[in-house]
Backbone bond lengths (Angstrom), bond angles and torsions (degrees), N, CA, C in turn:
res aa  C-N    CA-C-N  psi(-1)  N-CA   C-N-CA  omega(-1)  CA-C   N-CA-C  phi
1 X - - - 1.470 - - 1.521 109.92 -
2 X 1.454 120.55 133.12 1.344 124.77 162.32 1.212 125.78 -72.39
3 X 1.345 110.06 150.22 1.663 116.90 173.58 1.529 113.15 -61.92
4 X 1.434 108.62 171.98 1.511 98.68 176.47 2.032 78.88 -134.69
5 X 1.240 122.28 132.59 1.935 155.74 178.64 1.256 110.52 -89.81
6 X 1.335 136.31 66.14 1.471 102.78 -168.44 1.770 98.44 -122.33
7 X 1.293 119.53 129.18 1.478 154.88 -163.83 1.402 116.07 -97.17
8 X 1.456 119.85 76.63 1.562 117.93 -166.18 1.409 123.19 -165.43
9 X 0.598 134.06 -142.93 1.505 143.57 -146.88 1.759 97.16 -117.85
10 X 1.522 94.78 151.37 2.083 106.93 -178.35 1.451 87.53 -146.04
11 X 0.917 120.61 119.25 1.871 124.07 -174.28 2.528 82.31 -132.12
12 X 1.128 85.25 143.89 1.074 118.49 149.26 2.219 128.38 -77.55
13 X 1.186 122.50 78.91 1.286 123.84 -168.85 1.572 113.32 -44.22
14 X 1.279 165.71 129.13 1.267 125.42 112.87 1.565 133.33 -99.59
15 X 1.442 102.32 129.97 1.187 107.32 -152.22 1.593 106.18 -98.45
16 X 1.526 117.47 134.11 1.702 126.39 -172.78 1.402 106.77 -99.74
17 X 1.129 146.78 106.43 1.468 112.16 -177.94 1.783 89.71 -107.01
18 X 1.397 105.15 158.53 1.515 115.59 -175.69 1.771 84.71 -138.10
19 X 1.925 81.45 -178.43 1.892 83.44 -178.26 1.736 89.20 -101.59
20 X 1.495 123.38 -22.67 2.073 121.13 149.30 0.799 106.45 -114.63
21 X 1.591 103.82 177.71 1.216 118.54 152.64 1.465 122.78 -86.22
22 X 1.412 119.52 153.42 1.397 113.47 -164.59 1.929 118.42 -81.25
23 X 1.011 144.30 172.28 1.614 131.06 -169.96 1.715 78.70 -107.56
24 X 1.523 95.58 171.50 1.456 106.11 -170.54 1.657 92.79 -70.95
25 X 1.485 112.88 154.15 1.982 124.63 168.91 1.638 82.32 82.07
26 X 1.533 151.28 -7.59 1.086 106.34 -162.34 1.900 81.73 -137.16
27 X 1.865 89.49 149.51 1.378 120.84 172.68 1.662 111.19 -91.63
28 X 1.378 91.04 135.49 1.882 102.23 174.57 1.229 114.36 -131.35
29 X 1.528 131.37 134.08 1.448 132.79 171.84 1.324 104.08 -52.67
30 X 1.724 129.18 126.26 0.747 133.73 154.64 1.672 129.71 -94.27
31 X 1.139 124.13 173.50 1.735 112.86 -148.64 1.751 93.10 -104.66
32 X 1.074 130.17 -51.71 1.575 143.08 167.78 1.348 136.76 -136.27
33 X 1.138 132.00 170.11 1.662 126.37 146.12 1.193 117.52 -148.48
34 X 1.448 89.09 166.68 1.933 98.75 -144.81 1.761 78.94 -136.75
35 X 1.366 81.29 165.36 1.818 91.87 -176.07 1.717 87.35 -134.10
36 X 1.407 120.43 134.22 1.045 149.71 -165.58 1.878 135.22 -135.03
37 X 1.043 98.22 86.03 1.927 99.59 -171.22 1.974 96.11 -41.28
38 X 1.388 103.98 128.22 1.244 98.79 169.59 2.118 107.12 -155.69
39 X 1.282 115.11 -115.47 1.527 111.34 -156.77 1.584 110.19 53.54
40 X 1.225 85.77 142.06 1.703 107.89 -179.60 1.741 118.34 -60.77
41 X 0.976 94.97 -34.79 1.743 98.42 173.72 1.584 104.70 -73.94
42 X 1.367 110.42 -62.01 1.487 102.17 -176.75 1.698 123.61 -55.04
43 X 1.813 107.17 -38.25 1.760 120.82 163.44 2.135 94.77 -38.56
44 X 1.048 88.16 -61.24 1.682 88.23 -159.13 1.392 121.86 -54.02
45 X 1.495 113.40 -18.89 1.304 134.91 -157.31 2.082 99.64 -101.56
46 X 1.233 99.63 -51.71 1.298 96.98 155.50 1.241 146.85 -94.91
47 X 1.224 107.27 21.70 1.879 136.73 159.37 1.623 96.08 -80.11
48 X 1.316 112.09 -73.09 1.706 133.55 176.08 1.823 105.93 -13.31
49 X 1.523 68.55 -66.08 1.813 94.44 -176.58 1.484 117.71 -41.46
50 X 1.500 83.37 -79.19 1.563 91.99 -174.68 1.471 126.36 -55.06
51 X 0.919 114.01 -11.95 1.293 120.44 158.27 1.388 134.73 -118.88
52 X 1.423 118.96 57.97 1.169 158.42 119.80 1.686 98.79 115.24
53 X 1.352 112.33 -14.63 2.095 80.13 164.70 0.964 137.76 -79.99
54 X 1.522 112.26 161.87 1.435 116.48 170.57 1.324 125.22 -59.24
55 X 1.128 111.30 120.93 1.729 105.49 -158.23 1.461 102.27 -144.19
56 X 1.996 109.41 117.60 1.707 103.89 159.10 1.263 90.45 -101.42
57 X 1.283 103.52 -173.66 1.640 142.88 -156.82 1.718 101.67 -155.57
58 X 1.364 91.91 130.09 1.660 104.05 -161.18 1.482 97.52 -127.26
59 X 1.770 118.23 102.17 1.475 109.00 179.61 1.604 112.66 -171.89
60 X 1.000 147.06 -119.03 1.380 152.09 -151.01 1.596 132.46 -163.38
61 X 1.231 141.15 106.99 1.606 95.28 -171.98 1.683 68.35 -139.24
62 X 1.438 101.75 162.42 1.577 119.51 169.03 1.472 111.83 -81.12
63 X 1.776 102.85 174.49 1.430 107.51 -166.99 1.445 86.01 -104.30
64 X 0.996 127.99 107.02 1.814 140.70 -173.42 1.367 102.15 177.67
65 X 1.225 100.34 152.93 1.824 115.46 179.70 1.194 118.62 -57.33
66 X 1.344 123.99 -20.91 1.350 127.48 152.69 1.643 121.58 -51.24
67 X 1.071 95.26 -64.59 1.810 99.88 175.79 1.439 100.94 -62.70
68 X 1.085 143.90 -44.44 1.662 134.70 -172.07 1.646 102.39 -56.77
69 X 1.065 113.94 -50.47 1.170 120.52 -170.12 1.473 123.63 -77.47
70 X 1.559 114.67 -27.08 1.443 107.47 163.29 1.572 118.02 -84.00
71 X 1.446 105.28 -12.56 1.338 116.58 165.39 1.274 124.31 -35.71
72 X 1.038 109.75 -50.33 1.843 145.63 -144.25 1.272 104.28 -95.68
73 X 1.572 107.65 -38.77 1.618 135.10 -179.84 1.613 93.61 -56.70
74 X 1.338 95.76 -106.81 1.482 114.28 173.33 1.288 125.24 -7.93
75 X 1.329 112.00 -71.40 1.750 115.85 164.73 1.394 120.50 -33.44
76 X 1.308 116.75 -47.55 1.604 142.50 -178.65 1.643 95.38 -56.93
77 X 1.486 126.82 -38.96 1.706 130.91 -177.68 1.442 111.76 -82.83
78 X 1.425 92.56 -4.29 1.973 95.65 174.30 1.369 113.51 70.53
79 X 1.491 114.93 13.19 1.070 136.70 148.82 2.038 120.00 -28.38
80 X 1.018 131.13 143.79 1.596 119.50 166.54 1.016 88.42 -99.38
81 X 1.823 130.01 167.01 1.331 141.10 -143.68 1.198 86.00 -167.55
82 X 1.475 135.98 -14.20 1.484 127.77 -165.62 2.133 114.57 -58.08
83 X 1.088 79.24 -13.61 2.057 87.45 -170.23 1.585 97.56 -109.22
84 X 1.096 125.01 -12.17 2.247 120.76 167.91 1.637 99.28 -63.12
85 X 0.929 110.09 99.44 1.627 95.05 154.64 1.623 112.13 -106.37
86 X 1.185 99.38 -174.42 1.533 106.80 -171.75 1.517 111.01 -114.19
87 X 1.947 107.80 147.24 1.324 110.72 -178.35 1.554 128.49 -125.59
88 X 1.320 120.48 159.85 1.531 92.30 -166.88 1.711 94.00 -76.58
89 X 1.139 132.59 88.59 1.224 103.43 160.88 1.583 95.77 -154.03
90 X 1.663 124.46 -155.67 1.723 107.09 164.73 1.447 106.57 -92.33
91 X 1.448 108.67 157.84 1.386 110.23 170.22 1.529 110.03 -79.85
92 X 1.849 96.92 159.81 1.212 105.47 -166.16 1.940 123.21 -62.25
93 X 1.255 107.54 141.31 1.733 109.14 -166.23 1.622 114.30 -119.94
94 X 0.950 136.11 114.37 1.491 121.02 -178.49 1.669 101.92 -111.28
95 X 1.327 102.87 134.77 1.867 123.48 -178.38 1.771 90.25 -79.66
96 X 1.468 111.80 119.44 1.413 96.52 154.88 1.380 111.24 -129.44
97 X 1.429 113.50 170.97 1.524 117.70 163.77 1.437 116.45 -148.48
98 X 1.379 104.71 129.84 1.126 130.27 176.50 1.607 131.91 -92.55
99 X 1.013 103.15 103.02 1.479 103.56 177.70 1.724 104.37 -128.85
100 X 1.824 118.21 144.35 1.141 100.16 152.05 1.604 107.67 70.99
101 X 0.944 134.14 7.60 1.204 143.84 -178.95 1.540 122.84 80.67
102 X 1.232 91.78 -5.93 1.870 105.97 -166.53 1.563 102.70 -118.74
103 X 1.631 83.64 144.95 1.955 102.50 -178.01 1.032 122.86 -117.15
104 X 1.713 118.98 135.25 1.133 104.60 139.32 1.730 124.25 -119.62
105 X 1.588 104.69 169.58 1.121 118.19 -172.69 1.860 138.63 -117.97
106 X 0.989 120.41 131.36 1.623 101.72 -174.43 1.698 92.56 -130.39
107 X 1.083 101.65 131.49 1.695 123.46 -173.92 1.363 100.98 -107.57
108 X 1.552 110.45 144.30 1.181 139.58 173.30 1.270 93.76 -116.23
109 X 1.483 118.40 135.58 1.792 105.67 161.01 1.426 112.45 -104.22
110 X 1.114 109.12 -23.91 1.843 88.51 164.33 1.732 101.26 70.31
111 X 1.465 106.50 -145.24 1.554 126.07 177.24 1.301 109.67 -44.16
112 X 1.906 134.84 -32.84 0.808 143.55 -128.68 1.884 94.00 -112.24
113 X 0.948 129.69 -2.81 1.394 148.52 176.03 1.605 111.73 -80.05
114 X 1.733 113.03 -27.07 1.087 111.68 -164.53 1.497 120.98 -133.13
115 X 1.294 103.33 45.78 1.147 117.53 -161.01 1.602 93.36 -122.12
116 X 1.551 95.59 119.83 1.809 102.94 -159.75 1.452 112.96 -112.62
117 X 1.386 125.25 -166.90 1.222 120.67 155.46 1.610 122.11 -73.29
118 X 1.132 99.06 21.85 1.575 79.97 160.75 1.505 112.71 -125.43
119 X 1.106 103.87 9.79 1.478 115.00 -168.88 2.293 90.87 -81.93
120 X 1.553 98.76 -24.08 1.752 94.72 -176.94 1.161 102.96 -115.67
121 X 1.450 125.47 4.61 1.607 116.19 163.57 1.513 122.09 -46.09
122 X 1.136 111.38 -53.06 1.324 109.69 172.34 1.331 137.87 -89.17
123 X 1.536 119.72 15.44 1.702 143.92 174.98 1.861 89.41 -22.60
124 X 1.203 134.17 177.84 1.464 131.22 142.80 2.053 105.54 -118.70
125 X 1.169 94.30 65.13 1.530 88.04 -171.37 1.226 109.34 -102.88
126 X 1.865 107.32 140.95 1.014 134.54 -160.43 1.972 124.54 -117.32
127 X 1.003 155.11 -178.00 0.962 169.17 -108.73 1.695 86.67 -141.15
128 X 1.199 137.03 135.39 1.850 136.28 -172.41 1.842 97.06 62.97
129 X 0.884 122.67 14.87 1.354 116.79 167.06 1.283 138.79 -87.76
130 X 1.325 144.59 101.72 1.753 122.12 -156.66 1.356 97.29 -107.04
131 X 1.856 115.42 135.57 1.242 112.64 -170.72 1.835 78.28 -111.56
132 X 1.521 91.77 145.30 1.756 107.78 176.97 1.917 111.96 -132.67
133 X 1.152 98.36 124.27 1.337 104.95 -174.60 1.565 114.52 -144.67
134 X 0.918 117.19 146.57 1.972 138.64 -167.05 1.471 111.95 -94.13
135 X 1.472 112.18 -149.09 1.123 106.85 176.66 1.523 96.63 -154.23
136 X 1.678 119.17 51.17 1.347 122.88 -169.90 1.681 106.19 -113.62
137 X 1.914 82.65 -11.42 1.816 80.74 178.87 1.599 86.42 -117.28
138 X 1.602 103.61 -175.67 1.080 134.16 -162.31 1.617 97.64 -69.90
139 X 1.678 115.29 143.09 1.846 110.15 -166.01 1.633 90.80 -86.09
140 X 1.246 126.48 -11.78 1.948 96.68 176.87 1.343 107.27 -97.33
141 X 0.990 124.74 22.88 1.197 124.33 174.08 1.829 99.15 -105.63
142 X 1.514 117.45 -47.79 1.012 109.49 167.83 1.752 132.45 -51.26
143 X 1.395 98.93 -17.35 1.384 105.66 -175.69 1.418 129.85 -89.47
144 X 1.845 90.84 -29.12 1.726 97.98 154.95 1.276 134.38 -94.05
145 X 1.368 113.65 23.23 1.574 118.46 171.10 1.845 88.67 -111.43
146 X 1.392 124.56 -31.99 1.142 111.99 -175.99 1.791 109.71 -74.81
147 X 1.277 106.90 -33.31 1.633 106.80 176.48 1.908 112.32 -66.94
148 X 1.539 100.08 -42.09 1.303 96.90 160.38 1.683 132.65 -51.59
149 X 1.513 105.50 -26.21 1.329 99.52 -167.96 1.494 119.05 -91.64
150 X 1.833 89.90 -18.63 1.395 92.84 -175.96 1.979 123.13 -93.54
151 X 1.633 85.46 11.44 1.378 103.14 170.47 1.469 132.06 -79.78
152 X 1.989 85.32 -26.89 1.529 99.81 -171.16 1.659 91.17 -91.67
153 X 1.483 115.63 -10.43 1.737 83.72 175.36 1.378 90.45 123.98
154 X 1.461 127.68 -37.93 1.391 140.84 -173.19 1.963 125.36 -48.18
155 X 0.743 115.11 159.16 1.425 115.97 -178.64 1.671 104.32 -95.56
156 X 1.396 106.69 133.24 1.702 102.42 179.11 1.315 71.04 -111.03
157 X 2.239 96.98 156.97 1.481 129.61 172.48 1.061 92.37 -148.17
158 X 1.200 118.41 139.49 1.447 141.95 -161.71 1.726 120.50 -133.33
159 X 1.471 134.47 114.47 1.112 110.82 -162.60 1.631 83.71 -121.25
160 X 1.089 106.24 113.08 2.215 100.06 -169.48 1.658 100.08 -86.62
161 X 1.226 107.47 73.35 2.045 112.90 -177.31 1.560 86.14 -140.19
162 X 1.389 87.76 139.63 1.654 156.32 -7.80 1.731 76.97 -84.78
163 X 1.845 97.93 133.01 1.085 104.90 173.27 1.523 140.60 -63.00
164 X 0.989 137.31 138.05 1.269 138.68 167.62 1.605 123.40 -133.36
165 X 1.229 131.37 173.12 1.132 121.56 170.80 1.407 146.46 -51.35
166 X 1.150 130.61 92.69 1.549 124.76 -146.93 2.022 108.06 -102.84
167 X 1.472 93.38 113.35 1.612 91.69 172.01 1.227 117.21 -53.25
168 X 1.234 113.58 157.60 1.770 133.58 -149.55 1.841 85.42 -84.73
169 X 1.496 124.07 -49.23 1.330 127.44 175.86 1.590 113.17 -32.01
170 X 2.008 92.30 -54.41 2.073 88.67 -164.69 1.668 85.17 -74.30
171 X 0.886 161.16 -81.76 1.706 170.93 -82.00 1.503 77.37 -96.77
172 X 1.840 151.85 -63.90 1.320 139.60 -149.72 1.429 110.61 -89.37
173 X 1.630 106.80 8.59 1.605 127.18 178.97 1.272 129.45 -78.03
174 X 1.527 87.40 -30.90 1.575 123.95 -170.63 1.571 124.85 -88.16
175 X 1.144 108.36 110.66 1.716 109.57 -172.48 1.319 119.90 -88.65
176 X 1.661 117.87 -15.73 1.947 125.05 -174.96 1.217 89.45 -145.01
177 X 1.455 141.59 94.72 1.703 137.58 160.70 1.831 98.00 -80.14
178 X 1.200 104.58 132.88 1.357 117.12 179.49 1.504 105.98 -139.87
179 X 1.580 109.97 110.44 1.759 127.46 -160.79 1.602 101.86 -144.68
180 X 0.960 101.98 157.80 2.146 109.12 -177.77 1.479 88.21 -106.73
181 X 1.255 110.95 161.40 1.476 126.22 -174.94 1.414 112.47 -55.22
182 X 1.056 137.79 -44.93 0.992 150.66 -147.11 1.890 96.37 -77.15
183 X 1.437 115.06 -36.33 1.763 135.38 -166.78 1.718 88.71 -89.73
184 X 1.405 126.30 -30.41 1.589 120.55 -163.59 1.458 107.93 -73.25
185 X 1.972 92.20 -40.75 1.702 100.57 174.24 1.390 127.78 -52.65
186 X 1.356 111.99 -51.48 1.160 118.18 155.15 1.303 142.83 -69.65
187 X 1.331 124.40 0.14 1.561 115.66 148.85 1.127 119.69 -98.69
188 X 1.189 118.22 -21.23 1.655 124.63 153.79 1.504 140.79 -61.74
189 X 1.198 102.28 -31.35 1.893 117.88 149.04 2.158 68.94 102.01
190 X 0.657 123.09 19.91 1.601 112.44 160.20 1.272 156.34 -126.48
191 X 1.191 160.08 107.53 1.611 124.09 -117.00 1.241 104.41 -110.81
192 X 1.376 117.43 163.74 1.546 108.56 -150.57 1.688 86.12 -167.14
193 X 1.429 112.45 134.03 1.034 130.67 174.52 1.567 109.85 -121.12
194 X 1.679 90.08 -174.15 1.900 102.78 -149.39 1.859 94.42 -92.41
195 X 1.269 111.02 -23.14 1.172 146.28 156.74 1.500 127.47 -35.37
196 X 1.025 105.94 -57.14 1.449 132.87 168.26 1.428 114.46 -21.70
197 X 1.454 118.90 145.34 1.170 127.09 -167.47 2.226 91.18 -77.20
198 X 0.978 127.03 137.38 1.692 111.22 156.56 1.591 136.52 -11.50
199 X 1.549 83.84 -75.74 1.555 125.70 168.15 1.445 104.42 -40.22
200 X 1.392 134.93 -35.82 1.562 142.50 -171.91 1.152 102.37 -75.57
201 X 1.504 119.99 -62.24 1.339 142.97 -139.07 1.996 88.00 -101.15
202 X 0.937 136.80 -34.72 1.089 119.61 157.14 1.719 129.42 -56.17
203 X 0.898 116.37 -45.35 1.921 141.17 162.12 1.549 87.58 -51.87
204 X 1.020 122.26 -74.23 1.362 99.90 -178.83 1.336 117.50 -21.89
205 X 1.543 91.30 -107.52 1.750 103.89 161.11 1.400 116.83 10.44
206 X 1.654 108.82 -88.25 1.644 103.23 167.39 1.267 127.83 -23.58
207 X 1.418 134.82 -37.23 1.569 141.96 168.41 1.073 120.73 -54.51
208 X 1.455 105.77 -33.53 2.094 114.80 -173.75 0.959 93.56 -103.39
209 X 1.331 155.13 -14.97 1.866 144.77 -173.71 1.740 108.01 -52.45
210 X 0.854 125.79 96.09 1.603 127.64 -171.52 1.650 100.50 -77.91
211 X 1.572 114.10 -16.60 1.617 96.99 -173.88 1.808 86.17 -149.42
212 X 1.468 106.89 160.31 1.413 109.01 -166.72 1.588 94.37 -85.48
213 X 1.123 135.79 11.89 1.528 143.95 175.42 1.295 115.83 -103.25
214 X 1.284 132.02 -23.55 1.323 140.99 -140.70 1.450 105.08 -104.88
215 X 1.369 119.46 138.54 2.044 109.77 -157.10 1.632 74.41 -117.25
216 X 1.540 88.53 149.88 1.693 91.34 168.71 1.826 97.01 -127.66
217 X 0.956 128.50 150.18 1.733 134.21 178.12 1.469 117.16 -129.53
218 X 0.814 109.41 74.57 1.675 137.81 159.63 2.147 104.13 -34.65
219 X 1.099 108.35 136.12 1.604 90.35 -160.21 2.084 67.90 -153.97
220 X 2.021 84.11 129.42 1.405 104.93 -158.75 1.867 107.54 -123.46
221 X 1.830 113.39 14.63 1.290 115.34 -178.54 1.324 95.63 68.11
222 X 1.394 116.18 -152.65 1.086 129.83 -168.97 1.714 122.06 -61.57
223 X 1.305 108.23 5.49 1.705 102.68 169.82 1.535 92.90 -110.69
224 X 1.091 116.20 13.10 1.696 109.26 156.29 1.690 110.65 80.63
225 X 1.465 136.10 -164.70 1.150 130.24 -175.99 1.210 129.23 -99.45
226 X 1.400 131.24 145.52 1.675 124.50 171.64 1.417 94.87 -108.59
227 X 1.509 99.72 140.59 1.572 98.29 166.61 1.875 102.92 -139.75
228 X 1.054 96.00 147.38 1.962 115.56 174.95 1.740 99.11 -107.25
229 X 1.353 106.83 104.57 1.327 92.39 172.68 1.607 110.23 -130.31
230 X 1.601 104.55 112.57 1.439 116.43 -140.48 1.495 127.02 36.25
231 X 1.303 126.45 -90.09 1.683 112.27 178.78 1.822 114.39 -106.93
232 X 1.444 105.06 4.56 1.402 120.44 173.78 1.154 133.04 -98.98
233 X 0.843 129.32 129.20 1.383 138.99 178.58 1.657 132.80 -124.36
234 X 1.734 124.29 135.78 1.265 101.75 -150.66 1.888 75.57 -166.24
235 X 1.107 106.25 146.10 1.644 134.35 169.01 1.331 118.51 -85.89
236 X 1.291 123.63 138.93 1.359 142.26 172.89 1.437 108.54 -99.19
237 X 1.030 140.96 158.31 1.563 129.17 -174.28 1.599 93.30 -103.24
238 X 1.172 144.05 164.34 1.752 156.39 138.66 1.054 89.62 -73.47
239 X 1.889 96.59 137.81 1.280 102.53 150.65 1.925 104.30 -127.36
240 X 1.391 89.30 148.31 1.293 110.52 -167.88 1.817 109.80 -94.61
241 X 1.328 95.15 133.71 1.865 126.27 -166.33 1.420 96.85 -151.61
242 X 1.907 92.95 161.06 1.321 101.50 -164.43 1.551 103.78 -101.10
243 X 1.241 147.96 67.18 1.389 173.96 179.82 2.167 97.16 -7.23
244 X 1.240 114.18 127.51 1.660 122.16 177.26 1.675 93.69 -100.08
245 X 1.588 108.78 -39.78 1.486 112.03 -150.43 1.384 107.06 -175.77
246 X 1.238 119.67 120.87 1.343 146.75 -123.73 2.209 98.55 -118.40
247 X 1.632 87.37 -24.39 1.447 91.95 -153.95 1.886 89.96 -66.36
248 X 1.147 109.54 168.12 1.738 129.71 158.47 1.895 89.31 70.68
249 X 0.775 152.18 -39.13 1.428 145.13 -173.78 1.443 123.42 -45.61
250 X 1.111 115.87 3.95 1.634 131.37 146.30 1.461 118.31 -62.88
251 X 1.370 83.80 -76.13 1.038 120.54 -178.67 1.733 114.29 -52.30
252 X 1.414 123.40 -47.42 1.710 123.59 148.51 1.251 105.63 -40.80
253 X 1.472 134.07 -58.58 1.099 125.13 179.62 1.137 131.69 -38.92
254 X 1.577 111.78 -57.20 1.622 118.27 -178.52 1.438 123.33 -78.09
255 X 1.529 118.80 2.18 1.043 118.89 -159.05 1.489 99.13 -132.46
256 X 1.503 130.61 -8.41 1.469 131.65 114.57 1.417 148.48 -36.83
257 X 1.939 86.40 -40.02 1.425 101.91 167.66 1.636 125.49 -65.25
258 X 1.253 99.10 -54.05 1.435 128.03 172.69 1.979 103.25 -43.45
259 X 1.457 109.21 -47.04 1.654 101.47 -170.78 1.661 105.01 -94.45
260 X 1.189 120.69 0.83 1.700 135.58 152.43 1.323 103.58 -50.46
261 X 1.440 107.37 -71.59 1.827 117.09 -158.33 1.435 94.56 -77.99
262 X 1.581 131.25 -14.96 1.734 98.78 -163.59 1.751 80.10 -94.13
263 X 1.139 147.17 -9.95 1.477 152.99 -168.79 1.793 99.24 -90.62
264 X 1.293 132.73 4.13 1.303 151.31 176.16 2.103 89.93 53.80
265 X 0.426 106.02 58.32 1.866 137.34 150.83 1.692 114.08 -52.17
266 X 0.987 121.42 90.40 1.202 95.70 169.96 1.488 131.48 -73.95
267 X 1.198 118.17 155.83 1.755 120.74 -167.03 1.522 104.54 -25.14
268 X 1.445 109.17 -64.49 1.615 127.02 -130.27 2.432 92.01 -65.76
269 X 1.288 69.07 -55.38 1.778 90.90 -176.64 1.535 111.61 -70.80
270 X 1.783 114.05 -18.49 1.272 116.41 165.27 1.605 122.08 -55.97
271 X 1.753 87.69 -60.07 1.477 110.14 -177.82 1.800 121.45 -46.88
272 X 1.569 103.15 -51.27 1.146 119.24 171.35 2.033 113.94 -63.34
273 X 1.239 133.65 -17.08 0.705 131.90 -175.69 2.215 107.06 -99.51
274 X 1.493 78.53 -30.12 1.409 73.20 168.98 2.278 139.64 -98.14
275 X 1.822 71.76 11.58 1.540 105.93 175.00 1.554 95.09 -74.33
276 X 1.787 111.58 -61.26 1.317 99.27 -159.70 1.463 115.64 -63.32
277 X 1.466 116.77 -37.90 1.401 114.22 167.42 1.053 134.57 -54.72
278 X 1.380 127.83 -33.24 1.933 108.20 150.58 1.165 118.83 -74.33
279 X 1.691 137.30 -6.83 1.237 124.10 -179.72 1.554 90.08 -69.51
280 X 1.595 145.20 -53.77 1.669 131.70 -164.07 1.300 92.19 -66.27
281 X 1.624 127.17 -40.06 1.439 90.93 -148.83 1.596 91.42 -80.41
282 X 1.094 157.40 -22.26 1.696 145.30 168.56 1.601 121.25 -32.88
283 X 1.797 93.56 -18.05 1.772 102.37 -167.18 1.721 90.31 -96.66
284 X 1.057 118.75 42.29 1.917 103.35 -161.02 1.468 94.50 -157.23
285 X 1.275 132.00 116.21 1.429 127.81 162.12 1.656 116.82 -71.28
286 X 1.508 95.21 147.17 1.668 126.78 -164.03 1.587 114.07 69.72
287 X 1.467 90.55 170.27 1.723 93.72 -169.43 1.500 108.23 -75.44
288 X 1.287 117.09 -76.26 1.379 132.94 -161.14 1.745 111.24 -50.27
289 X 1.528 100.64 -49.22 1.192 101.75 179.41 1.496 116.11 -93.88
290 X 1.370 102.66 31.14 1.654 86.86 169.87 1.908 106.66 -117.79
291 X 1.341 96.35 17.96 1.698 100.37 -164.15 2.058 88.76 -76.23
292 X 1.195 100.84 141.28 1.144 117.37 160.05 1.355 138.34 -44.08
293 X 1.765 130.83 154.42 1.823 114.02 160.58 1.877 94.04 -96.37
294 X 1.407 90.69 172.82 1.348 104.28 150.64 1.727 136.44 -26.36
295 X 1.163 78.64 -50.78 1.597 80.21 -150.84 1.755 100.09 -95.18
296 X 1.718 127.05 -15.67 1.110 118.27 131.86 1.430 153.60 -23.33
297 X 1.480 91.40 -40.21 1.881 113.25 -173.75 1.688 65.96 -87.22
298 X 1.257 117.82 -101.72 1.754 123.02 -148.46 1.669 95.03 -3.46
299 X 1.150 121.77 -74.84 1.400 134.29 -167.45 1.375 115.11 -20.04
300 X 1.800 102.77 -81.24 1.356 123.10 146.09 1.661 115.54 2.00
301 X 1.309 110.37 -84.84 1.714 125.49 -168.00 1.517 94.14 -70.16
302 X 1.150 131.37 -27.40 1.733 120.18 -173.36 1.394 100.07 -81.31
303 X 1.334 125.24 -14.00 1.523 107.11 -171.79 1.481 100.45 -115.05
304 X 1.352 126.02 26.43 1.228 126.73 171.87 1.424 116.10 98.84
């Protein structure tokens, strides 16, 4: 079995839940808040985890009670920690609010800003290895753990959230891009909804393929996944649940995906396995701790 590498972001959550969200100028009683280990690198790392690969996490956290404490977290997921170092600055924090099942979010990156190429110079990555990385840290940093990985033989996975502009260099780096419609439109210069006929939203896809090898997985909520994998293409079904909390379920996704392929998984049965695992964790408030075990998902897929 391969390792699963993943190079990203450790944010500290705090989570608001209201019964809305508020309009801009205006204040709303909110019902609680909860403080929540989250960032997309760390979500992915304890998705990885919890369902049984070997998985470090390559990133930053500050010397503040925040970082002590997701420290403590992480380790606790059997996570390796050997590549987190610490920065003088705060660790990374994301504002969320929850209403209605739906979030939004405003990120601070904190520690997560400064996490360089040298922080993946020394990865030990190998051949069955899937390196997985976001877009919470800095993109040349993403590009030399991805050039590194694809030296050793390794699989790069790429989750390009919260989108931004991605050089044409990191995008031909990338061997599994996994984005929701809404991220495809925008690196594609075309807009593309959840809505969308297949047939559309695949053509898309075709536009962003940087290499005739390279699978991209378009991930559609409850109509389940599209994937292009090199000249093929093939559907995942959604499965439909009644959603608490919306936040990290990407992020379950890719970091299911990621311990599929280092377990030599093939795509089709990957994808589908890593459908069912964000459908529970959506039923579970906060990110980190709502990622699934093993033997949950099994359950899941045995009963249809």
């Amino acid at each position: 079995m391969g390792r699963v590498f993943v190079a990203g972001s450790i944010n500290m959550d705090v989570v608001a839940t209201a019964d809305r969200h508020p309009r801009v100028g205006e204040t709303v009683a909110g019902r609680q808040v909860l403080y929540f280990p989250g960032g997309k690198g760390a979500n992915q790392a304890v998705a990885a985890s919890r369902l049984g690969a070997k998985t470090t996490l390559i990133g930053r956290l500050g010397k503040d009670a925040f970082g002590a404490e997701l420290r403590t977290f992480l380790g606790g997921q059997g996570i390796d920690l050997g590549s987190v170092r610490e920065a003088d600055t705060h660790t990374g924090t994301a504002i969320i609010t929850v209403a209605a099942s739906d979030n939004t979010i405003v990120v601070v990156p904190g520690t997560n800003a400064l996490v360089g190429a040298d922080d993946v110079a020394g990865v030990p990555l190998t051949k069955g290895d899937v390196a997985v990385s976001q877009f919470e840290i800095p993109l040349p940093t993403i590009a030399a753990f991805f050039q590194r990985a694809r030296s050793a033989g390794a699989t790069t996975l790429l989750n390009p959230a919260p989108a931004q502009q991605m050089p044409g260099e990191l995008l031909a780096l990338v061997d599994i891009l996994v984005l929701n419609e809404t991220e495809l439109g925008f690196f594609a210069g075309s807009e593309v909804s959840d809505s969308d006929e297949a047939a559309k939203i695949i053509a898309v896809a075709r536009q962003l393929q940087a290499r005739k090898d390279q699978t991209i997985c378009i991930t559609l909520g409850k109509r389940g996944v599209l994937a292009l994998a090199g000249r093929e293409e093939f559907a995942v079904p959604g499965r439909v649940v009644t959603a608490v909390d919306t936040t990290g379920a990407g992020d379950c996704f890719v970091g299911a995906l990621a311990s599929q392929l280092a377990d030599g998984v093939p795509l089709r049965a990957a994808l589908a396995f890593a459908n069912a695992a964000a459908s529970i964790s959506v039923q579970r408030m906060g990110a980190g701790p709502s990622m699934p075990a093993a033997a949950e998902v099994a359950a899941v897929l045995g009963a249809g």
